[in-house]
N, C-alpha and C positions, 0 to 999 in steps of 0.2 A: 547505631547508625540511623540514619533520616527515611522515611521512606513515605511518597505518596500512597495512603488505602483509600480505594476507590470504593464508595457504598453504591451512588447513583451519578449523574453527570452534578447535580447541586450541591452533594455531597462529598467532597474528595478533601480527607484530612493528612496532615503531617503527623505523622509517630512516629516513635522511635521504635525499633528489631534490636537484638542484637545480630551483629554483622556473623554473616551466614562459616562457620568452619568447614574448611573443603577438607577430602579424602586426598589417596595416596594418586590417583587419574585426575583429580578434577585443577582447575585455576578460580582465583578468588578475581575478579574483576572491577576494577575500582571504574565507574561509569561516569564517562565526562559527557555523555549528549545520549536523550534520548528520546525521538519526536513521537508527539502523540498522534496518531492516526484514526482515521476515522471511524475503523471498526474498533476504539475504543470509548467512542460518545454513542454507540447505538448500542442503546437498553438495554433492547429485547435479547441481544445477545449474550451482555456484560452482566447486568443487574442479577438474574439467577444463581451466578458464579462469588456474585460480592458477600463480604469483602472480600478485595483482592487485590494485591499491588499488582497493577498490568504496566505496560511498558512492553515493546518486541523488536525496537528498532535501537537498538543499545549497542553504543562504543565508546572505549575506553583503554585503559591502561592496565594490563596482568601488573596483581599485585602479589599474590600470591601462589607460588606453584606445587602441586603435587610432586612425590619423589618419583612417580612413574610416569609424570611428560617431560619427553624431551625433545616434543615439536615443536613448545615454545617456553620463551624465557621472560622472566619478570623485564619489565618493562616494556612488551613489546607492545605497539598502539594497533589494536585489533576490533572487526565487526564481529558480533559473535550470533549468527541464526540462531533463535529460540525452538524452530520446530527440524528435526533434523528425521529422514528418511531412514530404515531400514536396509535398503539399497537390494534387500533380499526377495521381496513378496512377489505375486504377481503383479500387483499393480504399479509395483516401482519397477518392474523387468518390462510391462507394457507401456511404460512412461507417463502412469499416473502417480506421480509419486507423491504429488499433493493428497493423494486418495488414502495411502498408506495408514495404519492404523499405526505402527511407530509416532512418524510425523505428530500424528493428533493427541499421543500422551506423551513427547519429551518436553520438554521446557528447562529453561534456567530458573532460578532462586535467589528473591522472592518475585522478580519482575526487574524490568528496563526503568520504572521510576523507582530509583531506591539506590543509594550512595554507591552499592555492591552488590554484585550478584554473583550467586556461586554457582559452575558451568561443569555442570555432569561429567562424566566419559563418554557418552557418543557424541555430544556439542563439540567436546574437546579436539575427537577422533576428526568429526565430520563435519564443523559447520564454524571455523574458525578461519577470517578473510583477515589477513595480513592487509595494513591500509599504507597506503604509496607513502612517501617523505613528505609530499606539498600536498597530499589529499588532510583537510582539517576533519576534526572530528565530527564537525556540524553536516560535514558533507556527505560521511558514512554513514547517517542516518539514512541517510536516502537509499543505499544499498536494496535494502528489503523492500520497499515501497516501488521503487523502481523493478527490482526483479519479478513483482506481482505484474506489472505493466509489460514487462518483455512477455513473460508467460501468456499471456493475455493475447496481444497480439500471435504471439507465434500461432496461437490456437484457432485465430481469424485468421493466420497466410493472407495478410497484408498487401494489396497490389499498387502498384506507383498510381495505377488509372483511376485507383478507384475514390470513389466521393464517402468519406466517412465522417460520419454525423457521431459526436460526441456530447451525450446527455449528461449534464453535470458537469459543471468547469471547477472543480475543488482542487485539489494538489494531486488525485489519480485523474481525474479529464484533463488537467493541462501536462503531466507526465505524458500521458497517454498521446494529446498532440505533440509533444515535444519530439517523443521516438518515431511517431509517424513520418514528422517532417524530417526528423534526420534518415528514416529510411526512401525519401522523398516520395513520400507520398503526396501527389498536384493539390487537392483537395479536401481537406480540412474544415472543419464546420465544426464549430462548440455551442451548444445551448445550453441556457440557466435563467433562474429569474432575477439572480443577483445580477445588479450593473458593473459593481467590484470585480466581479469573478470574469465577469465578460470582458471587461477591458483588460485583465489580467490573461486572458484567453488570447487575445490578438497580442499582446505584447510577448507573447512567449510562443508564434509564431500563427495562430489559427487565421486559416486564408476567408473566413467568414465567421462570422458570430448569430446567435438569433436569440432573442428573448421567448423564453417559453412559453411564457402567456400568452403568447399568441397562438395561433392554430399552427402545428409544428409541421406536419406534412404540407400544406398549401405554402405555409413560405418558406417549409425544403426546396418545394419546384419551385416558387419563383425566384429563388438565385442558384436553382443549379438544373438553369433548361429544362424544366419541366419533367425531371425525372427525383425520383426519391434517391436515398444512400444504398451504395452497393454494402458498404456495414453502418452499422449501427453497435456502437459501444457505451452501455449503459454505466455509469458511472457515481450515481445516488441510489439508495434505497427508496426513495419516494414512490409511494404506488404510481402515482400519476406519471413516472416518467416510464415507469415499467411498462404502464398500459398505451404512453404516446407512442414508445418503441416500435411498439406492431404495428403502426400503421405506417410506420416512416421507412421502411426497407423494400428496396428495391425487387424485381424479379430476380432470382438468380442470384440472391443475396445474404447475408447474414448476422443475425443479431449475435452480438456478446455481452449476457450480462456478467460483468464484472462487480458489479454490487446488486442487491435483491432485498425487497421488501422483510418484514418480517413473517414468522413460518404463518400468520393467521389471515393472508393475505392473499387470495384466487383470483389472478389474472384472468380475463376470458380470453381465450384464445383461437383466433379466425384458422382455423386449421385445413378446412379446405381450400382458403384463398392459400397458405403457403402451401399444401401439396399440389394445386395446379398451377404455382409458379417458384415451384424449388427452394423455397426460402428455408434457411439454418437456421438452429435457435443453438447455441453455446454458452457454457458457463466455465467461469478459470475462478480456482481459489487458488489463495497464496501463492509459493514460492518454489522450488525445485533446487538442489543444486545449481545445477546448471543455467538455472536463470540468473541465480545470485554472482556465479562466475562472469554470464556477459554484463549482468548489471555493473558489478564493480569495473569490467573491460570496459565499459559506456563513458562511466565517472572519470576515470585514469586520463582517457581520450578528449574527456571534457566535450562529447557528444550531445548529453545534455546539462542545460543550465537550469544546476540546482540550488545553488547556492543566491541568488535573487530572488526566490520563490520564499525564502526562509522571511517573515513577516515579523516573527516573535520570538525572543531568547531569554528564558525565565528560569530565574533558580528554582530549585524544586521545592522551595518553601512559597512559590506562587503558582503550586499546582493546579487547585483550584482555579482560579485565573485562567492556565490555559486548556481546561478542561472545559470552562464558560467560553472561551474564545471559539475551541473547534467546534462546541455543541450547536454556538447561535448561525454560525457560518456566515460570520458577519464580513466585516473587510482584515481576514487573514488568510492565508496558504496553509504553510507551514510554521506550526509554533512547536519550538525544540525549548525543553528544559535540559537545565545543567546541575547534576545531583550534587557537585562536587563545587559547584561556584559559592560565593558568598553574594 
């Protein structure tokens, strides 16, 4: 079989694996879409791990089934979560489940870019989303990326009143407006320095937009009455947006970094100005169960619109390609490849 090996973002080659043989628990998964995300073009995170087929956002068709599942049967059109919780520790029984040490070493085999992948016993057990009749596979992608963004929010408790500034308008800042405004939140504001992404930001519903270059605080207040964001949901790794963050939050307010710099990178941080005005600071990694559950309830309901965000559709012999595409963050969203397309 085919599969994208990722070295760096310039370097992302086609080889050939042999296709992965599953056990007596596991399913063989023949993968028809699977979008690349953005914490798969930052380096700092990927590059130490290379080579490696990565891909996490994978759906497809059971092709083949162990003799000891009988949850599911070949041909069912299925999402299948790559990082799957313990459901036992403490920190998945206090609802960090993302924190869990399971979580952090399951994975499927070899990766979401790659013809096939073979889907362990706890994936099989735990982390296997059945997709609707008229949900497309292109759509299922969005599952997991989307479930980071519920997760996200829920961890900010989200208020309709509140004015939330959203740093980085990529496919997680306009996700992230999208669920806001369908939990109707009045106030919406997306900044970036891309023009693309900004107009992409109002078409997918943001009630204001701001170009980052500019001074980000001074013209928060002047289109939102002279008050700063009650949240602030960081959205890039860019230092600069990490450090514009802290000045843009309200009293009585809260930041969420939902994406963060690289480890070699010391925000300073005004620590007395937010202890004498109550200011949070929050971080959300990936996914939960139960995020993945409301995210597909989301999709089902057609809450939000994912399927226009999708920009790029590329066989997986032009991985490369969308590997340059999500790196430069030029005028795309979403670029999904197709392992099984010609």
């Amino acid at each position: 079989m085919l599969v994208a090996m990722y070295y760096n973002n310039n370097d992302v080659r086609i080889q050939e694996m042999p296709k992965p043989e599953i056990g007596d628990d596991e399913f063989l998964l023949k993968v028809m879409a699977s979008g690349i995300c953005g914490s798969d073009v930052t380096e700092w995170y990927r590059v130490p791990k290379a080579p490696k087929v990565l891909g996490h956002e994978a759906t497809g068709i059971i092709d083949q089934v162990g003799k000891n599942v009988s949850q599911h049967q070949m041909g069912d059109r299925v999402f299948v979560s790559h990082h799957v919780p313990c459901n036992s520790c403490r920190y998945c029984k206090r609802g960090h489940h993302t924190a869990c040490q399971t979580l952090h070493t399951t994975n499927y085999y070899p990766g979401g870019f790659a013809q096939y992948i073979r889907v362990p016993k706890i994936n099989v057990e735990n982390g296997v989303y059945p997709l609707p009749d008229d949900m497309s596979f292109e759509e299922g992608t969005f599952i997991e990326p989307l479930a980071c963004v519920v997760r996200g929010q829920r961890l900010s408790a989200l208020q309709k009143d509140d004015t939330v500034l959203i740093i980085g308008g990529g496919l997680a800042g306009i996700l992230h407006t999208q669920l806001a405004k369908a939990k109707g939140v009045q106030n919406v504001v997306v900044a970036d320095i891309n023009p693309f992404r900004l107009t992409q930001a109002e078409k997918f519903g943001a009630d204001q937009t701001i170009n980052a270059k500019e001074n980000l605080p001074q013209k928060l207040k002047e289109i939102n009455g002279g008050r700063l964001a009650d949240q602030v949901i960081v959205c890039t790794g860019a230092t600069q947006a990490a450090t514009a963050s802290l000045g843009c939050v309200d009293k009585g307010g809260s930041i969420l970094f939902f994406a963060v710099p690289d480890p070699t990178v010391r925000v300073p941080l005004p620590i007395t100005d937010f202890w004498r005005n109550e200011v949070t600071l929050k971080t959300s990694y990936g996914a939960a169960p139960q995020d993945l559950e409301e995210s597909l309830a989301l999709l089902t309901a057609k809450k939000v619109n994912v399927t226009d965000m999708i920009t790029h559709r590329l066989p997986l012999t032009q991985a490369a390609e969308g590997f340059r595409l999500v790196a430069t963050a030029g005028e795309s969203l979403k670029v999904i490849l197709e392992p099984n397309t010609q």
